[in-house]
Biotite code that builds the C-alpha atoms (Angstrom):
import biotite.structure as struc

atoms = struc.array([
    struc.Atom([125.575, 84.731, -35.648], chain_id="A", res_id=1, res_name="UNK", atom_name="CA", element="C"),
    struc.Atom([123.728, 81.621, -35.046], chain_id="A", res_id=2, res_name="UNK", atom_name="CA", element="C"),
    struc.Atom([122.278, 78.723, -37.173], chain_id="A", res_id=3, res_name="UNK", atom_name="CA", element="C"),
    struc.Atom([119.136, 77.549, -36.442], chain_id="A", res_id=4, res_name="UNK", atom_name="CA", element="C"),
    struc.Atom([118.161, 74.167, -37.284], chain_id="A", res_id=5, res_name="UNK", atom_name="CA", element="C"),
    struc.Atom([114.223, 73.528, -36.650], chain_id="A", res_id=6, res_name="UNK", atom_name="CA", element="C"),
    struc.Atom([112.664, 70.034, -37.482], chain_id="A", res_id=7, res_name="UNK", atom_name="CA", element="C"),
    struc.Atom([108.633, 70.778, -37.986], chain_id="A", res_id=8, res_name="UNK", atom_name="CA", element="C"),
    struc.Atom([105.820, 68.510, -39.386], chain_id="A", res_id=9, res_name="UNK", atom_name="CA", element="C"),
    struc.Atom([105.133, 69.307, -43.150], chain_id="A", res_id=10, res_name="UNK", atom_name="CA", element="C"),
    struc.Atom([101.181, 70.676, -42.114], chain_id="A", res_id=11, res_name="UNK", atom_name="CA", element="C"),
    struc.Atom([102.473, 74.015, -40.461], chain_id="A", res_id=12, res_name="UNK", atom_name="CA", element="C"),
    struc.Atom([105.100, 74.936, -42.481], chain_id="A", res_id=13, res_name="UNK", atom_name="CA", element="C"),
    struc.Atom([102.394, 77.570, -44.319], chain_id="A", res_id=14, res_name="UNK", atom_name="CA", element="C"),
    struc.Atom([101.828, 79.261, -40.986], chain_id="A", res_id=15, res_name="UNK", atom_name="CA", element="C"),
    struc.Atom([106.149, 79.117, -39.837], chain_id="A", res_id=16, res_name="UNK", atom_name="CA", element="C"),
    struc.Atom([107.215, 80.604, -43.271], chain_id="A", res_id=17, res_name="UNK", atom_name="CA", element="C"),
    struc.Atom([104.849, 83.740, -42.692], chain_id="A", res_id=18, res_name="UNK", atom_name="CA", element="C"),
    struc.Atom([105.542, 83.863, -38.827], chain_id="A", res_id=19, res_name="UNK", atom_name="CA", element="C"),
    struc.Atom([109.790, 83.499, -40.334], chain_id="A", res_id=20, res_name="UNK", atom_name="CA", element="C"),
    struc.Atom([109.064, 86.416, -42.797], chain_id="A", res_id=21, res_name="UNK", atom_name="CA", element="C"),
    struc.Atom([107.375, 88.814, -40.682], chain_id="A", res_id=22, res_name="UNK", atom_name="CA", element="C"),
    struc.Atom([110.786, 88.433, -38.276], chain_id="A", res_id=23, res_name="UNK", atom_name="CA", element="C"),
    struc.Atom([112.478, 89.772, -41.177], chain_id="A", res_id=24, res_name="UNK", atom_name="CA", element="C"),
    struc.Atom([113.616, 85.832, -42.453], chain_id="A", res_id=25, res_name="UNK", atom_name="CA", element="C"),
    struc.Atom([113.804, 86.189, -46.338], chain_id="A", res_id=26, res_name="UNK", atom_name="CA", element="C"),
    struc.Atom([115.822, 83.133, -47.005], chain_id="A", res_id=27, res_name="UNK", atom_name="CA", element="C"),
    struc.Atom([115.928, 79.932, -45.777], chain_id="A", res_id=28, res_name="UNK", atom_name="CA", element="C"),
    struc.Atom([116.816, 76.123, -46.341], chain_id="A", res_id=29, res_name="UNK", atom_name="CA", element="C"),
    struc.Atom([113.939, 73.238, -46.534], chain_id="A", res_id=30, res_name="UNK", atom_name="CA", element="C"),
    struc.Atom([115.190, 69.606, -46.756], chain_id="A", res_id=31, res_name="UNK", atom_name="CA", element="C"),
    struc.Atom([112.118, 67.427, -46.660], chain_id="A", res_id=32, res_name="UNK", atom_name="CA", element="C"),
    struc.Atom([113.135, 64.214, -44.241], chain_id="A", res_id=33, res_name="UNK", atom_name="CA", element="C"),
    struc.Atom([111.664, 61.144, -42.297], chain_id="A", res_id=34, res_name="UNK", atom_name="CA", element="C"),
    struc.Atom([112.328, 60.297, -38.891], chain_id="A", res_id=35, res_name="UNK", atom_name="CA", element="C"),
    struc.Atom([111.845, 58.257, -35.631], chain_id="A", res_id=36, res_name="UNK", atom_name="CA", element="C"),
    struc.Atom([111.226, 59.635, -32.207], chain_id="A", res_id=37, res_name="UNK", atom_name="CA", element="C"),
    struc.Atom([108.684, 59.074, -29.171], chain_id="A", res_id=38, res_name="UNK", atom_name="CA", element="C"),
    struc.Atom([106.251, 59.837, -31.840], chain_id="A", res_id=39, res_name="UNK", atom_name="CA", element="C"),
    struc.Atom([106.696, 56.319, -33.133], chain_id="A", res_id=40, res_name="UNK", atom_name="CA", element="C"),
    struc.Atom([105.204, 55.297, -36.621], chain_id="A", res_id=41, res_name="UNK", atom_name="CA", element="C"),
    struc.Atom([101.696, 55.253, -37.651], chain_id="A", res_id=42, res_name="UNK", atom_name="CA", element="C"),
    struc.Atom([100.130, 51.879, -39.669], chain_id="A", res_id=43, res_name="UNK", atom_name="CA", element="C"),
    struc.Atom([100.043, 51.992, -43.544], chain_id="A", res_id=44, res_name="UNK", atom_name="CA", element="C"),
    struc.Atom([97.431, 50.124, -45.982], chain_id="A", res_id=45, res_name="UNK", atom_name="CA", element="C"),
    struc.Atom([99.165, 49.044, -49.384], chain_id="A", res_id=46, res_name="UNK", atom_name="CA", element="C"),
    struc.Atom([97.540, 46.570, -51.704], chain_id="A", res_id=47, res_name="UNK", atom_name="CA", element="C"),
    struc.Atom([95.220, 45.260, -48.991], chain_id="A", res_id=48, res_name="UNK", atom_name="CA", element="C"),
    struc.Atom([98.428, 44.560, -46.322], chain_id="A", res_id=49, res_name="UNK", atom_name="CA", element="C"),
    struc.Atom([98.903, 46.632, -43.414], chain_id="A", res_id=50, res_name="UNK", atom_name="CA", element="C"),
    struc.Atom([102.365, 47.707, -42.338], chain_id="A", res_id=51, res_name="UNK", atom_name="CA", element="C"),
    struc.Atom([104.036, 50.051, -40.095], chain_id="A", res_id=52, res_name="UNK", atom_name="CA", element="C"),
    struc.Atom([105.586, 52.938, -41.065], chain_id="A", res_id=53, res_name="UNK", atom_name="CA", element="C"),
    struc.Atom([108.856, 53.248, -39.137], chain_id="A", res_id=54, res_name="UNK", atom_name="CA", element="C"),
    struc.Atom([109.894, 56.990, -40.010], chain_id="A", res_id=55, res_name="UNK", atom_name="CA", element="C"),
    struc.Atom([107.212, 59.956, -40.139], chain_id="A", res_id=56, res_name="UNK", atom_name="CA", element="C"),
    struc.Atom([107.543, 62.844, -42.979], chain_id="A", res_id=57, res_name="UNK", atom_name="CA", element="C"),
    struc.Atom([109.082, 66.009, -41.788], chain_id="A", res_id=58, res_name="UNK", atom_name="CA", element="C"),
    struc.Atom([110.710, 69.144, -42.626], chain_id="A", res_id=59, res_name="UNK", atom_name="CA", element="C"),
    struc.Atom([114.128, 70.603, -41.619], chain_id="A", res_id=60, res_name="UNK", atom_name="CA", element="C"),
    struc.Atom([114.464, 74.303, -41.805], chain_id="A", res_id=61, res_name="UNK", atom_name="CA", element="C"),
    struc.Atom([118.148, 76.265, -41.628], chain_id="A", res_id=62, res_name="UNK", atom_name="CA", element="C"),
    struc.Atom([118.329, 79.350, -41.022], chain_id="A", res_id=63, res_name="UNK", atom_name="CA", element="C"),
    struc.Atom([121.680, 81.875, -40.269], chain_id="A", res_id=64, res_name="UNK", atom_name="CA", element="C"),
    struc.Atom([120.424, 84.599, -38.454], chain_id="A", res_id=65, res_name="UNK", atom_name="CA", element="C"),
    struc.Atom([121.913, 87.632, -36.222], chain_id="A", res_id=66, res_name="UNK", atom_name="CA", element="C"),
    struc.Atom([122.267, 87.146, -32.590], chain_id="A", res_id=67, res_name="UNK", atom_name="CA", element="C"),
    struc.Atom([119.889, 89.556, -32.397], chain_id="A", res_id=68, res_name="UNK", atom_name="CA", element="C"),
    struc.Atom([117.004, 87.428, -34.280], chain_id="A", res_id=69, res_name="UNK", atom_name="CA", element="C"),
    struc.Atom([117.514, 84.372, -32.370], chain_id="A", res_id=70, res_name="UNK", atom_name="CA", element="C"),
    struc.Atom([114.982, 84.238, -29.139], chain_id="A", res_id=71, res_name="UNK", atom_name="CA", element="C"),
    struc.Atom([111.687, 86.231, -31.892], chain_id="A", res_id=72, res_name="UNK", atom_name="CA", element="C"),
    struc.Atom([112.398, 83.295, -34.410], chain_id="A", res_id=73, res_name="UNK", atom_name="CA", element="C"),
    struc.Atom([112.529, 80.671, -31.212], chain_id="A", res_id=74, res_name="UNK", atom_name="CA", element="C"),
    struc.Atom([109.020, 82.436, -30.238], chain_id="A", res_id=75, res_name="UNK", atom_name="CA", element="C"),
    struc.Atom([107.729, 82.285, -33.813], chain_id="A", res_id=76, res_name="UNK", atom_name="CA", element="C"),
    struc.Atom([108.276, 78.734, -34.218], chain_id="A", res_id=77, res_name="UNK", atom_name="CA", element="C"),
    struc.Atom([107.089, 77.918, -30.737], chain_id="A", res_id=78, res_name="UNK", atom_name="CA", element="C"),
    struc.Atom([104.306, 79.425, -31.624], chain_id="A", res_id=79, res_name="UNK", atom_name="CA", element="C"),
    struc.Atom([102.727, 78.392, -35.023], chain_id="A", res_id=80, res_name="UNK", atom_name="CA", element="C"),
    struc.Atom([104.955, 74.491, -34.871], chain_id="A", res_id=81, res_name="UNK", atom_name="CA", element="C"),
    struc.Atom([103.608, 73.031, -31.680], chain_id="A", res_id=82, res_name="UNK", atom_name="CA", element="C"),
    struc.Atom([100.227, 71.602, -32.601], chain_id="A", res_id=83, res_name="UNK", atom_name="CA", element="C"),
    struc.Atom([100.692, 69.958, -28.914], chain_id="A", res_id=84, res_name="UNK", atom_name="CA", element="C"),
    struc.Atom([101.020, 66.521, -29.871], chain_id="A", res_id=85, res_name="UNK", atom_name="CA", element="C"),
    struc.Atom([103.735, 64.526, -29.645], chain_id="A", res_id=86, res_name="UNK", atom_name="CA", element="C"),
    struc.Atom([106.000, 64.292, -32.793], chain_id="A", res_id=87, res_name="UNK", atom_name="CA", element="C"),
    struc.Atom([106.044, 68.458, -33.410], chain_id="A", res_id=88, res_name="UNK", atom_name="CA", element="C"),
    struc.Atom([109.503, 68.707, -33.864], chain_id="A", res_id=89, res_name="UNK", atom_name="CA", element="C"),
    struc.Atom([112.698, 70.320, -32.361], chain_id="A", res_id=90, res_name="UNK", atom_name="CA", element="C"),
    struc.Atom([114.691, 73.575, -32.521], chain_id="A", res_id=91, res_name="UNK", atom_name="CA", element="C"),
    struc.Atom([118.408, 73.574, -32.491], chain_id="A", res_id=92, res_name="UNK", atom_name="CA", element="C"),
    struc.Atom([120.979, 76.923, -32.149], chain_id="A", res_id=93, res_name="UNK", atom_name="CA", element="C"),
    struc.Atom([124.676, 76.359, -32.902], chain_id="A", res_id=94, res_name="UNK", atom_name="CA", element="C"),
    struc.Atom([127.081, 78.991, -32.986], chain_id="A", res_id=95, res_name="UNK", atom_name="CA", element="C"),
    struc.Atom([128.565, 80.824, -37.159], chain_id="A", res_id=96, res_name="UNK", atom_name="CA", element="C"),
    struc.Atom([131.653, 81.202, -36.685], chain_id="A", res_id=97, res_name="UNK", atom_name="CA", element="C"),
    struc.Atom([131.803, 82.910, -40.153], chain_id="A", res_id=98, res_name="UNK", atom_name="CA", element="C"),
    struc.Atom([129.300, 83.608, -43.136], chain_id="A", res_id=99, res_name="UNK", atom_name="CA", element="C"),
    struc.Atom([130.491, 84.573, -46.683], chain_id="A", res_id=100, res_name="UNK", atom_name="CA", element="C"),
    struc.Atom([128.512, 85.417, -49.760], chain_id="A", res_id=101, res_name="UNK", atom_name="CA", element="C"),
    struc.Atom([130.351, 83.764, -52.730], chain_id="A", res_id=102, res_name="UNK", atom_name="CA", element="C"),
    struc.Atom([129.085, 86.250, -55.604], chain_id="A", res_id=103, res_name="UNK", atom_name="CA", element="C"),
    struc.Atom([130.400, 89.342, -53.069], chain_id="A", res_id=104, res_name="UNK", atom_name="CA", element="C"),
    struc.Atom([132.962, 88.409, -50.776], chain_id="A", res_id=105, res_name="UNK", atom_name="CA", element="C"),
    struc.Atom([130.559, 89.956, -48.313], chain_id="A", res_id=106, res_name="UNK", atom_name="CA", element="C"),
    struc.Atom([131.815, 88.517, -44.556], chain_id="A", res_id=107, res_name="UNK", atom_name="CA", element="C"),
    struc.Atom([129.631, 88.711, -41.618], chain_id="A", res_id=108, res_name="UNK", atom_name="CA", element="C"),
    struc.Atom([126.248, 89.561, -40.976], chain_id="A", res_id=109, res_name="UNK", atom_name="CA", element="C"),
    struc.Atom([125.854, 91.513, -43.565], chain_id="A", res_id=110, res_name="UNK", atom_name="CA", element="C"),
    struc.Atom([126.691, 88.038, -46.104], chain_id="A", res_id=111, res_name="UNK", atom_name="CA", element="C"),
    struc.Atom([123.387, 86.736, -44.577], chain_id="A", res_id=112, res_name="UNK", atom_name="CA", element="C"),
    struc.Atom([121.088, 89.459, -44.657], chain_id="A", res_id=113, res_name="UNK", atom_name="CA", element="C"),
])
């Protein structure tokens, strides 16, 4: 099993939830976050005063997927994420060394399905 951690801008998430559900992805995490990268920040307007806006919104998706899964959901977010600007996010894989549904004691794969 693998975790996959994906950091996306919030505009495409529409289009990488129904790309992650036609791979068979019923369940997943979304944390809404900020960050700082070679994307940089963008200039705000408040109350007349411009400032700069250090950290750009984002969205951090988790998923736990078979090894199976792991290279269609890498080719469904390449896909429908890049926009092909800078600041369209990253994908990360770490290994699961375990998974275990609380409410069944299920182990495995078949905890995360």
């Amino acid at each position: 099993m693998k975790k996959i951690e994906t950091i996306i801008r919030p505009s495409v998430f529409a289009d990488v939830r129904q790309a992650l559900a036609l791979e068979g992805i019923d369940g997943l995490t979304v944390t809404e976050i900020a960050g700082i990268g070679k994307q940089e920040g963008r200039v705000g307007l408040f109350r007349g005063n411009a400032y700069r806006m250090e950290f750009s919104p984002k969205l951090k998706l988790e998923m736990v997927v078979s090894d199976e899964k792991v290279e269609d959901i890498i080719q469904a977010l390449l896909d429908y994420a890049s926009t092909g600007e800078v600041g369209d996010g990253k994908i990360f894989i770490l290994p699961v060394e375990e998974a275990i549904r609380i409410r069944t004691k299920e182990r495995g794969t078949v905890a995360i399905g």
